[in-house]
N, C-alpha and C positions, 0 to 999 in steps of 0.2 A: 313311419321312419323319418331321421331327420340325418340330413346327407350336409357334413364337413368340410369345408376345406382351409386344411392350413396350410398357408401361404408361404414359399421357401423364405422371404421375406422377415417371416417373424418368427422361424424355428430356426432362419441360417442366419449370418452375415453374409449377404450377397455379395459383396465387397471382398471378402478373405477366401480364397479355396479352405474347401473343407473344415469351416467355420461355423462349429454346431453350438444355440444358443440354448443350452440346456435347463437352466432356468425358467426362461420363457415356456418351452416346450412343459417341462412339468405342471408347472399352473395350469398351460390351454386344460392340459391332463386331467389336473382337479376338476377344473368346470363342466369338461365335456364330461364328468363322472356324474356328472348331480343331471345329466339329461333325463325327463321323462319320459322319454320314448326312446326305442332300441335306435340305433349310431352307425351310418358307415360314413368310415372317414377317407378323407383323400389330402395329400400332402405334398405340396412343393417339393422338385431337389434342390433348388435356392441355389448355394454357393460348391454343395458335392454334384452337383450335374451343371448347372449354366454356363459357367467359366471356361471349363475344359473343353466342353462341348462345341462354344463360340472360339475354342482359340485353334479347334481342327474341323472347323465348318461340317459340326455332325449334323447341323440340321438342316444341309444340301443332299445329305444321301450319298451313298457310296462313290466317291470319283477315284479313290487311287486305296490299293491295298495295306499302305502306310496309315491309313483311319483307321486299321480293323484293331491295330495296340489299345488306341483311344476308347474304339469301340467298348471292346472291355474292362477298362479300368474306371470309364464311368461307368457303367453298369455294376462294377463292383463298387464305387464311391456311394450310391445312390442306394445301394445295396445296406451299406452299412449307418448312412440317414437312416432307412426305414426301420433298421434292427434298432435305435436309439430310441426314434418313436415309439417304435413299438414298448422298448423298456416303458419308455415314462409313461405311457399307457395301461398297460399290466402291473408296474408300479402304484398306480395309483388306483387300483381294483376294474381295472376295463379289462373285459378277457378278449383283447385284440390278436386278429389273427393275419396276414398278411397275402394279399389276393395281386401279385404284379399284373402289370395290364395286358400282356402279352396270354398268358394263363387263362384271358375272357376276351380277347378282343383280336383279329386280324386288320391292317391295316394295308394301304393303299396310298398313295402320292400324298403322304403325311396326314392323309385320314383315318380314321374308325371306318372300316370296310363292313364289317361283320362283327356284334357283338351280341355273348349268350351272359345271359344276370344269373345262370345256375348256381357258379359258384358265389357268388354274391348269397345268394338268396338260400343254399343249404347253411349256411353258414348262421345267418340271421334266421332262420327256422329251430336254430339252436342254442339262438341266446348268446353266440358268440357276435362280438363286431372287427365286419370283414375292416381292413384298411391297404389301397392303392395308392400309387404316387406317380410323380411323370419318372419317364423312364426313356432310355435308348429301347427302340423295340423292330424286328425286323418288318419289314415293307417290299409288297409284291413288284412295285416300280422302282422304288426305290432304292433298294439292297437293305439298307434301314433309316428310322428317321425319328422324330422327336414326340412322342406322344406326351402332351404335357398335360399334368393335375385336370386344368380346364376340359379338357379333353375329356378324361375318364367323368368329370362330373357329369358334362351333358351327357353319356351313354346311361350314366347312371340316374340321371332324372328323367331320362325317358322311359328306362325300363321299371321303375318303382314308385312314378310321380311321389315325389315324399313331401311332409308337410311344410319343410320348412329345409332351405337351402342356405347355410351361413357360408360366408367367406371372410375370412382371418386375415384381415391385410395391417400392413404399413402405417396405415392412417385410418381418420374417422368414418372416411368412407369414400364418396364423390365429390370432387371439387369444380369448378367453373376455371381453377385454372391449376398448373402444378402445385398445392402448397410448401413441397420444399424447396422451392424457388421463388417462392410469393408470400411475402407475408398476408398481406390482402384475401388471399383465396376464400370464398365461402364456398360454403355443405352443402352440397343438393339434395334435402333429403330424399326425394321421391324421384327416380332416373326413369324417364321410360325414353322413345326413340326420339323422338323429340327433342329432348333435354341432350338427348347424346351426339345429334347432327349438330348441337349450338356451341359444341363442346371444340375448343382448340388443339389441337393435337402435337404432345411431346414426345421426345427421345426417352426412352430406357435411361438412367444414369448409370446402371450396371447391365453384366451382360445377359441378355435374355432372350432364349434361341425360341422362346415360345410365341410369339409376337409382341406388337405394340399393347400400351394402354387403351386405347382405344379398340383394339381388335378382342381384345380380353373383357371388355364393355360392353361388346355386340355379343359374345357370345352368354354374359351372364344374362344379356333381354332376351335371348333363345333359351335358356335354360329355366327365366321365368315365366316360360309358357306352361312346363312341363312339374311343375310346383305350388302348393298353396300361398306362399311369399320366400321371396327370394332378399338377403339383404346382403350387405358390407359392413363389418365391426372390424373396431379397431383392435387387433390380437394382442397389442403392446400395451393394452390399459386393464390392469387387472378387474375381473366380474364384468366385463362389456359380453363375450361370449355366454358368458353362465346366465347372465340375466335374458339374453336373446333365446337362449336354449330354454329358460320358464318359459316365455310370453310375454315378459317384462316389457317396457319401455325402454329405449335403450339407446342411444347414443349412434346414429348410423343412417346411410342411405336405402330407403327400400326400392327393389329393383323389380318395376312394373314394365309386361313386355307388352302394352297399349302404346 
């Protein structure tokens, strides 16, 4: 199995509430269609969850009964990304089916408490391909809290080690320092913990209730424990994903957890 993730990043405009890039999204579609191995994908809410979420502090967990409006309108924003996805998925001959993360997983002080890969895994027993996304989800401390994309990946590379973990971001992959702030920055191709404590650490430039860059780095060297090779392609440059999904050569940082 070879386990997805597209990054809110390059299927939203993070920058615009509910700013769906639909073009983008169709092509990832294409590529991820020519995979040779069965697919579960996992998908960013980008700019229909991050925004709203950061502007009524959903990813503090319950403090006052005026969040719970919020509560549900992102869950319905994030609701209607995934139906998009999904289209451009099924669109483009993937029989995608929609697995929310709440449906496979209980949580805990913004963690994965308990998680069963059943429905994952009937699902890919049938030739369909499940797809998850971050999500508002409730939490036993917390009333509820932010289960993001990252999140469901690691549950889902531990439960199906799969061969090959891609993540669909922004850029080429890992830089030494922010490239849209630097012209300077060079590629890291090959990230393990090392490379990542030498790393400088920046701000978000949008809003993002899911952590820092750096916290999102530590978890893909945890999640290439749990995988054959884990890498970063750039989702905004047409055939980088499609070629990563052959075996190809390809343009991107590989994420070694040595």
């Amino acid at each position: 199995m070879i386990l997805v993730k597209l990054g809110g990043s390059v299927i939203t405009d993070k920058g615009r509430l509910r700013s769906f890039r639909s073009s983008a999204t169709e092509r990832l579609a294409r590529e991820l269609r020519r995979s040779p191995f069965p697919l579960t994908v996992v998908h960013g809410a980008g700019s229909f969850g991050h925004i709203e979420a950061r502007r009524h502090g959903l990813h503090l967990g319950l403090r006052s009964d005026s969040q719970l409006r919020h509560v549900a309108s992102v869950q319905r924003d994030v609701r209607e990304l995934n139906l998009k996805v999904l289209e451009a998925l099924i669109d483009s001959g993937i029989r995608a089916v929609s697995v929310p993360p709440a449906a496979s997983a209980s949580f805990k002080d913004g963690a994965i408490r308990s998680f069963s890969k059943e429905a994952f895994g009937r699902m890919l027993a049938i030739n369909l391909t499940p797809v998850t996304f971050g999500d508002v989800v409730p939490d036993s401390s917390m009333g509820f809290s932010i289960c993001s994309g990252d999140l469901m990946m690691m549950a889902l590379a531990k439960a199906f080690r799969p061969r090959l973990a891609v993540f669909c971001a922004d850029v080429d992959g890992v830089f030494d320092r922010d490239p849209k702030r630097s012209r300077g920055a060079k590629l890291i191709p090959v990230l393990d913990r090392k490379a990542l404590r030498g790393l400088s650490r920046t701000a978000a430039r949008n809003a993002d209730v899911t952590g820092s860059m750096y916290g999102k780095l530590e978890r893909m060297l945890a999640i290439a424990e749990h995988c054959e090779k884990c890498m970063i392609v750039n989702g905004n440059v047409p055939g980088r994903l499609g070629r990563a999904l052959s075996g190809r050569q390809v343009l991107s940082t590989v994420v070694i957890p040595e």
